[in-house]
C-alpha positions as CSV (number, residue, x, y, z in Angstrom):
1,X,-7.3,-3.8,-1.1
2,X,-4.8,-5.4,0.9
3,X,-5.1,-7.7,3.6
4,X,-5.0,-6.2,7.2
5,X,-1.5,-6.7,8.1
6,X,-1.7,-6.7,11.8
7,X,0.6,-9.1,14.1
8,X,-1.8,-12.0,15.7
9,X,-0.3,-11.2,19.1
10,X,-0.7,-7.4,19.1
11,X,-4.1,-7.5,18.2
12,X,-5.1,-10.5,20.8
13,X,-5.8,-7.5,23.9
14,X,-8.9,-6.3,21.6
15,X,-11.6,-3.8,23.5
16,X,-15.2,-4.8,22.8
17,X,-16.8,-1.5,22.5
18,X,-14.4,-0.6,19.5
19,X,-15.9,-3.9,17.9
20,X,-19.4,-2.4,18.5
21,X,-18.3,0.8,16.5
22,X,-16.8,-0.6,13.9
23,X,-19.6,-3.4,13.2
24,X,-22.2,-0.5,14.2
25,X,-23.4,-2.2,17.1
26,X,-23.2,-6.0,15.8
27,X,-26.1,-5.7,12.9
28,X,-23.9,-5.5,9.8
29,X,-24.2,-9.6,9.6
30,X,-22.7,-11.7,7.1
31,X,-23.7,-14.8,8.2
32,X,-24.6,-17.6,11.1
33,X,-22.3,-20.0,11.9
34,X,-23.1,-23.0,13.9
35,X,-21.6,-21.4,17.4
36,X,-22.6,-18.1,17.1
37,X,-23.3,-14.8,14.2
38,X,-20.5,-13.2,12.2
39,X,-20.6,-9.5,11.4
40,X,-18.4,-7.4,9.2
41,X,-16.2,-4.7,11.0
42,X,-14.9,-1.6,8.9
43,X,-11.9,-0.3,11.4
44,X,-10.9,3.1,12.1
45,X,-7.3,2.0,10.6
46,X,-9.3,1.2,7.4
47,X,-9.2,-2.3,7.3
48,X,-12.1,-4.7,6.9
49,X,-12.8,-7.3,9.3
50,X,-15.2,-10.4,9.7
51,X,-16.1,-10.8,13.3
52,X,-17.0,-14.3,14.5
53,X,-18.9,-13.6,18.1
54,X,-19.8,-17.2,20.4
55,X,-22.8,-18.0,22.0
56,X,-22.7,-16.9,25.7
57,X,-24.0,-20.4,27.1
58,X,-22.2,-22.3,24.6
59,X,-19.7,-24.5,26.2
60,X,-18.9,-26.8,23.4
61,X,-18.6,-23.2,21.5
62,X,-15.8,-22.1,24.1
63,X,-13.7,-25.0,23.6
64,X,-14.1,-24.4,19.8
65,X,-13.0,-20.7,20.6
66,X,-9.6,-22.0,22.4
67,X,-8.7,-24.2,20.0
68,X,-9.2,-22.0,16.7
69,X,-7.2,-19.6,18.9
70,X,-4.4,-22.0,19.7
71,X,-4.1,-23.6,15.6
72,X,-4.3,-20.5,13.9
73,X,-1.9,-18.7,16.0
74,X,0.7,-20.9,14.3
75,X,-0.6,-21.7,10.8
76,X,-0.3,-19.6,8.3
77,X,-0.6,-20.2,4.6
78,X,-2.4,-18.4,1.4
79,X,-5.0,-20.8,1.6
80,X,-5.8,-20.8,5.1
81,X,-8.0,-18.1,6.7
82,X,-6.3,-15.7,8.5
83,X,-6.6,-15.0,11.9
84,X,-5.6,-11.4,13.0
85,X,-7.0,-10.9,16.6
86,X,-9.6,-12.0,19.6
87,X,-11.4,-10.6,21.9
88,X,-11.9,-12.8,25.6
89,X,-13.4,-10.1,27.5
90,X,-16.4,-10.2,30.3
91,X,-17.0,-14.0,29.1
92,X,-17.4,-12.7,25.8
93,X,-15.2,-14.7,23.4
94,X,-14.9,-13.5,19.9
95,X,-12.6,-14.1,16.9
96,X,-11.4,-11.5,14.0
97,X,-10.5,-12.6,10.8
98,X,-9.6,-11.1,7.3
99,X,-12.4,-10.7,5.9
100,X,-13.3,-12.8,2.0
101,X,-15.3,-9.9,0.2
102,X,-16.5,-13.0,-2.1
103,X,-18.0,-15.3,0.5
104,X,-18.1,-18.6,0.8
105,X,-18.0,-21.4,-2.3
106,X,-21.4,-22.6,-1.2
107,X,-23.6,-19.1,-1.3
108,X,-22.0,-19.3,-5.2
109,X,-22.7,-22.9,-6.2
110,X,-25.8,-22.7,-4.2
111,X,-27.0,-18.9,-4.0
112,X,-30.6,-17.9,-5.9
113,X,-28.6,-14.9,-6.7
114,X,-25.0,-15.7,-7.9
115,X,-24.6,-16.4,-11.5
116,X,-23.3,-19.9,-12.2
117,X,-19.7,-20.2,-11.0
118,X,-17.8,-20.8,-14.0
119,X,-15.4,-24.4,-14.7
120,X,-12.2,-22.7,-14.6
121,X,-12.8,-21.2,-11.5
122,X,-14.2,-24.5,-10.3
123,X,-10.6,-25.9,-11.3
124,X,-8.7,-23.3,-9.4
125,X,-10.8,-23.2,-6.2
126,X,-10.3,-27.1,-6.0
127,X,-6.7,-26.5,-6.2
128,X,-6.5,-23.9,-3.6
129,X,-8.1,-26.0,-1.2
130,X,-6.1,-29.2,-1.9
131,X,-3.3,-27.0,-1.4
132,X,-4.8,-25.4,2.3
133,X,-4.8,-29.2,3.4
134,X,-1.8,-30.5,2.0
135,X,-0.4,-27.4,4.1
136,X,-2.0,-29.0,7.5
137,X,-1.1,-32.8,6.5
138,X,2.5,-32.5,5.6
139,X,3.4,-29.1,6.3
140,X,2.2,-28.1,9.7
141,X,4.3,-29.8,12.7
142,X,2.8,-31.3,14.2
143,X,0.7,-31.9,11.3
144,X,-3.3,-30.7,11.8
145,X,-6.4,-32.7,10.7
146,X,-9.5,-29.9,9.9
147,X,-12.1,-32.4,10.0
148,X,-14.9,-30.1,8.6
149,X,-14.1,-29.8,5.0
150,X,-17.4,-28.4,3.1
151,X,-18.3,-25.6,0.8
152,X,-19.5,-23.7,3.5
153,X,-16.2,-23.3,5.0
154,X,-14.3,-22.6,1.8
155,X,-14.1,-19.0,1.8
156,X,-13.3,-16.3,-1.3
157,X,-11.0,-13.4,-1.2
158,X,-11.4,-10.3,-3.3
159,X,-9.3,-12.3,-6.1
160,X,-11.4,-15.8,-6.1
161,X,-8.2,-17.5,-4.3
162,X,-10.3,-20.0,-2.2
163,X,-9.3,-20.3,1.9
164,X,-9.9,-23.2,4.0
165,X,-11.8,-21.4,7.6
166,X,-13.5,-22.6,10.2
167,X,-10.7,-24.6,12.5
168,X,-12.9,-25.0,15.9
169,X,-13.2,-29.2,15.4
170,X,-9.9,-28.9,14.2
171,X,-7.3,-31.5,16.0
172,X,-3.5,-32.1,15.7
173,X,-3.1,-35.4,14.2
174,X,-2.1,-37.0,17.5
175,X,-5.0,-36.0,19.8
176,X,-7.9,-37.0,17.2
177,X,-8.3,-40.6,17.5
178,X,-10.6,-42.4,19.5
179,X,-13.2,-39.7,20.1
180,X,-16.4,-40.8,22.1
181,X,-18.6,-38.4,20.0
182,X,-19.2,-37.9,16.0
183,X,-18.4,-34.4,15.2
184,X,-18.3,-33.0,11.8
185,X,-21.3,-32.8,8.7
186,X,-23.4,-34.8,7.6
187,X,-22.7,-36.4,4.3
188,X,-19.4,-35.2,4.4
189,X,-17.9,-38.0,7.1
190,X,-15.6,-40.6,6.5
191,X,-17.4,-43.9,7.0
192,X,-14.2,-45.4,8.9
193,X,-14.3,-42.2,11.2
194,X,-18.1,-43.1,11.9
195,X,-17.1,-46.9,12.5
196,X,-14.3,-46.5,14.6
197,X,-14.4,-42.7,16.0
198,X,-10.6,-42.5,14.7
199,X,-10.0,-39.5,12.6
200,X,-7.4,-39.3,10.2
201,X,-6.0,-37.2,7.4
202,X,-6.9,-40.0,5.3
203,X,-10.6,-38.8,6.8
204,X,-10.2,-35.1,5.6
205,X,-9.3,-36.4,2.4
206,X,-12.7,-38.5,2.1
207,X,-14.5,-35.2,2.8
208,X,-11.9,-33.4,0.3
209,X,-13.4,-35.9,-2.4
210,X,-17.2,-35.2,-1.8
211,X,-16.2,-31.1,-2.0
212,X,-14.6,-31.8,-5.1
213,X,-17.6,-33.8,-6.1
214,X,-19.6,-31.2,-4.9
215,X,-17.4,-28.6,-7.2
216,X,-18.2,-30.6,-10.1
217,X,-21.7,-31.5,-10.1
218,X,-23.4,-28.3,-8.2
219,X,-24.9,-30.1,-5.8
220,X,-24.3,-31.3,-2.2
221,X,-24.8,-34.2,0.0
222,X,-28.1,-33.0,1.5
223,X,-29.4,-33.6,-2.0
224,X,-28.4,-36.7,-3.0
225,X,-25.0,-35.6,-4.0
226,X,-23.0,-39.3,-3.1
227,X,-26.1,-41.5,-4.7
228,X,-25.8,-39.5,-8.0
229,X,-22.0,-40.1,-8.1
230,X,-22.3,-43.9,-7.2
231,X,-24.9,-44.1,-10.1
232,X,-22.6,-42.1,-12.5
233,X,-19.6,-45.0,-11.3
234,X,-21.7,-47.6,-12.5
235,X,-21.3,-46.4,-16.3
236,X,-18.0,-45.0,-15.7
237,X,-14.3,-46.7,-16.0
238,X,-13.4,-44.5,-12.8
239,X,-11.6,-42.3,-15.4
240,X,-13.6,-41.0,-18.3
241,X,-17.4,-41.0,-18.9
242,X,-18.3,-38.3,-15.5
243,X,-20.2,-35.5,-17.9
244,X,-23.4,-36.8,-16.7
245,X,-22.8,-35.8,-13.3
246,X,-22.0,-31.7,-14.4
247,X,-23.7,-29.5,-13.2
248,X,-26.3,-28.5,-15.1
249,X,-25.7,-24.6,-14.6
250,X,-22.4,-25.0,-16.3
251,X,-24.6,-25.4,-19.7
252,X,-21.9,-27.7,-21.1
253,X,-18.9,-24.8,-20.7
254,X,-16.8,-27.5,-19.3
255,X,-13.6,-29.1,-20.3
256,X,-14.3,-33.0,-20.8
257,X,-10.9,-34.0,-20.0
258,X,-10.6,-31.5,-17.3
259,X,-13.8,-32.8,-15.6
260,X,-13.3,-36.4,-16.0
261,X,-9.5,-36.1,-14.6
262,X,-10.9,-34.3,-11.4
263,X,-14.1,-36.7,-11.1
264,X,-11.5,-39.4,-11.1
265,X,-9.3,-38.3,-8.2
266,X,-12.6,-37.1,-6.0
267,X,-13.7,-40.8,-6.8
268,X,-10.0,-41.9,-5.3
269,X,-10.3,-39.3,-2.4
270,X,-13.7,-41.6,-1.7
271,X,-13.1,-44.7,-1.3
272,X,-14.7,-46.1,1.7
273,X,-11.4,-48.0,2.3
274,X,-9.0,-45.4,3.7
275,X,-5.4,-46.8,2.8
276,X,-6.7,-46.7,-0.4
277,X,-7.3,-42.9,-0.8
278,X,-4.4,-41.1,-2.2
279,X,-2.4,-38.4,-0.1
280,X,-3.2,-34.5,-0.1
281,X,0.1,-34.5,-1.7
282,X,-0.9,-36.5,-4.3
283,X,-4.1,-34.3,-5.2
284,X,-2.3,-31.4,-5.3
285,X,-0.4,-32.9,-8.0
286,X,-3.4,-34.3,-10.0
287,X,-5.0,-31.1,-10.1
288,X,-2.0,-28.7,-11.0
289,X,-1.7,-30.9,-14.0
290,X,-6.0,-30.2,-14.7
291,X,-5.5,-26.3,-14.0
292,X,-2.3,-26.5,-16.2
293,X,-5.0,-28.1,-19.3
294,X,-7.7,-25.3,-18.1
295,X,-4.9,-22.5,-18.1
296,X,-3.3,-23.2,-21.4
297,X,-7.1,-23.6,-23.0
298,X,-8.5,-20.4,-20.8
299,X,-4.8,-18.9,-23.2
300,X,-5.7,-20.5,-26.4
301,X,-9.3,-19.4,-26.9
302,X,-8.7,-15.7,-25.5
303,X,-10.8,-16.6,-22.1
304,X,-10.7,-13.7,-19.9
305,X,-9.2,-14.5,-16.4
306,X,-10.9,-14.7,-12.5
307,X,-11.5,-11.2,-11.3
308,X,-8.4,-10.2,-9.9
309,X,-6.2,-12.0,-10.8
310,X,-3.2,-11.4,-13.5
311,X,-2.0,-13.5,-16.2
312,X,1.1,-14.8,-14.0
313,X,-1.2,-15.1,-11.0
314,X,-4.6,-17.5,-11.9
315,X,-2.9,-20.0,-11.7
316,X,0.4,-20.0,-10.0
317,X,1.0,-23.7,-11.0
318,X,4.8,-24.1,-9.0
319,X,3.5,-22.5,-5.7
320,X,2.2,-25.8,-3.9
321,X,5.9,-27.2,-4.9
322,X,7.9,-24.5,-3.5
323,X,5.4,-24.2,-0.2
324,X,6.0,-27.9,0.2
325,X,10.1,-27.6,-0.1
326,X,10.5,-25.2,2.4
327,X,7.9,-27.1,5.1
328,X,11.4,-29.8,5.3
329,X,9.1,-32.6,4.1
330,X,10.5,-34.1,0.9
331,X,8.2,-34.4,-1.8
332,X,7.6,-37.5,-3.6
333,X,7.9,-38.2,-7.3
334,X,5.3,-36.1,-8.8
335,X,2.6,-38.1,-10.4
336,X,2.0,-37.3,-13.9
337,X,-2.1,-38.2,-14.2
338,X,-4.8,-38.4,-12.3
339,X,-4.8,-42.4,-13.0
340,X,-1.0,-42.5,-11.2
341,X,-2.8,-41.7,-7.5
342,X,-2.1,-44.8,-5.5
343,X,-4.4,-47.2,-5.4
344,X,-2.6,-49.5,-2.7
């Protein structure tokens, strides 16, 4: 099924009690998010919503409301959630988005009931995402800093294309230095943002690395995730020698190569020194040369593809370059390897 295709402006004038139809009353609930519950909405125009309703007495959630209302108004990009509509009625604030049939990346690496979420989808997903905030670095103006990258906000659509969501601590890159608080996730925080309070895309890329960590090893910071990678390091190059840090769950169905390559650009990503972490742009590169390995292998041994998605589509290896190209930022020189991100 399509996605709704409703204009964000048309749909902002929204009337509560057709939410309350169409989600039967707020019980069909998908999930808890930290400012309030989210419920799924089947429309009378047939489309399929996810309905994000804040807390009443939350006024941190409020400003989180305005300010997811204010970015996604004006991004928009495959691997970005989309926002189609909000509701701001009778101090009732709630946000409409498409809604990802598939969930979100954690409830599959972490879920009792999902089956193991296989490498080459692993590849992809990592791809879609470095391509979401490569988007918001360098193609955004002014450019945007999400500064909650984690596996709970990576969100599935019905064809396993992976969508950064969840833009309420979300800052344009000129207003997010300095902060007096520490916002963000555990385990997932740049160390130089929790030094200095000065958040950077440098800092989204630190917590790009520990989800890409996270993508490789099937665990997450909560349980140990950056100790067992710093332990792995030790007997590592920084290139080769990461299959000790698979996830188990994979049972070995991994591409060496394809593993080490990413482990070595989530180590990059990293690096507790922040001029030395490579671009988004960068990453995006890295990887479109792993999910070209993973695409020509998934090819050669007869692998059948993601649900959803065609031969021409699973991987769609050029897109990042053409996206890029028309943002008006020139791209630099492609690197060839993971081992050609700077290491200034």
């Amino acid at each position: 099924k399509e996605e709704p295709n409703i204009s964000f402006w048309d749909t902002q004038i929204c009337v509560q009690r057709e939410l309350q139809k169409a989600t039967s009353n707020f019980t069909k609930l998908l999930g808890q998010g930290a400012f309030g519950p989210v419920y799924k909405a089947d429309m009378s125009s047939g489309e399929i919503l996810a309905v994000k309703v804040l807390a009443n007495n939350s006024k941190q959630g409020e400003k989180e409301f305005q300010n997811e209302v204010l970015l996604l108004g004006r991004l928009h990009h495959r691997n970005l959630v989309n926002l189609v509509g909000y509701c701001a009625e009778k101090g009732q604030h709630i946000l409409l988005y498409a809604y990802m049939p598939n969930g979100s990346l954690a409830s599959h690496l972490y879920g009792e009931k999902s089956a193991p979420l296989r490498w080459d989808f692993r590849v992809n997903i990592a791809l879609d995402v470095a391509r979401g905030l490569e988007y918001l670095h360098d193609g955004a103006v002014p450019p945007v800093v999400h500064r909650d990258i984690k596996s709970p906000n990576i969100l599935l659509d019905q064809s396993m294309h992976a969508r950064v969501a969840d833009f309420g601590l979300s800052r344009e890159e000129m207003l997010t230095r300095n902060g007096a608080n520490i916002r963000g996730t555990y385990g997932y925080l740049d160390p130089e943002y929790v030094s200095s309070r000065s958040f950077t895309k440098k800092s989204d890329v630190y917590s790009y690395g520990v989800l890409l960590f996270e993508l490789i090893a099937g665990r997450n910071p909560q349980q140990g995730l950056m100790e067992y990678v710093e332990l792995a390091a030790i007997n590592a190059d920084g290139k080769t020698g990461w299959e000790e840090i698979a996830d188990s769950r994979l049972e070995g169905a991994f591409d060496v190569e394809e593993l080490n390559d990413m482990a070595a650009a989530a180590y990059k990503c990293v690096s507790r020194v922040s001029r030395k972490r490579p671009s988004m742009r960068d990453v995006v590169q890295a990887l479109i040369r792993v999910a070209k390995h993973s695409h020509s292998s998934r090819n050669h041994h007869g692998r059948r593809l993601p649900p959803g998605r065609t031969d021409d589509e699973s991987v769609d290896l050029e897109a990042s370059e053409d996206q890029s190209s028309a943002s008006g930022h020139q791209r630099q020189e492609s690197v060839g390897s993971v081992s050609e991100l700077p290491d200034v």
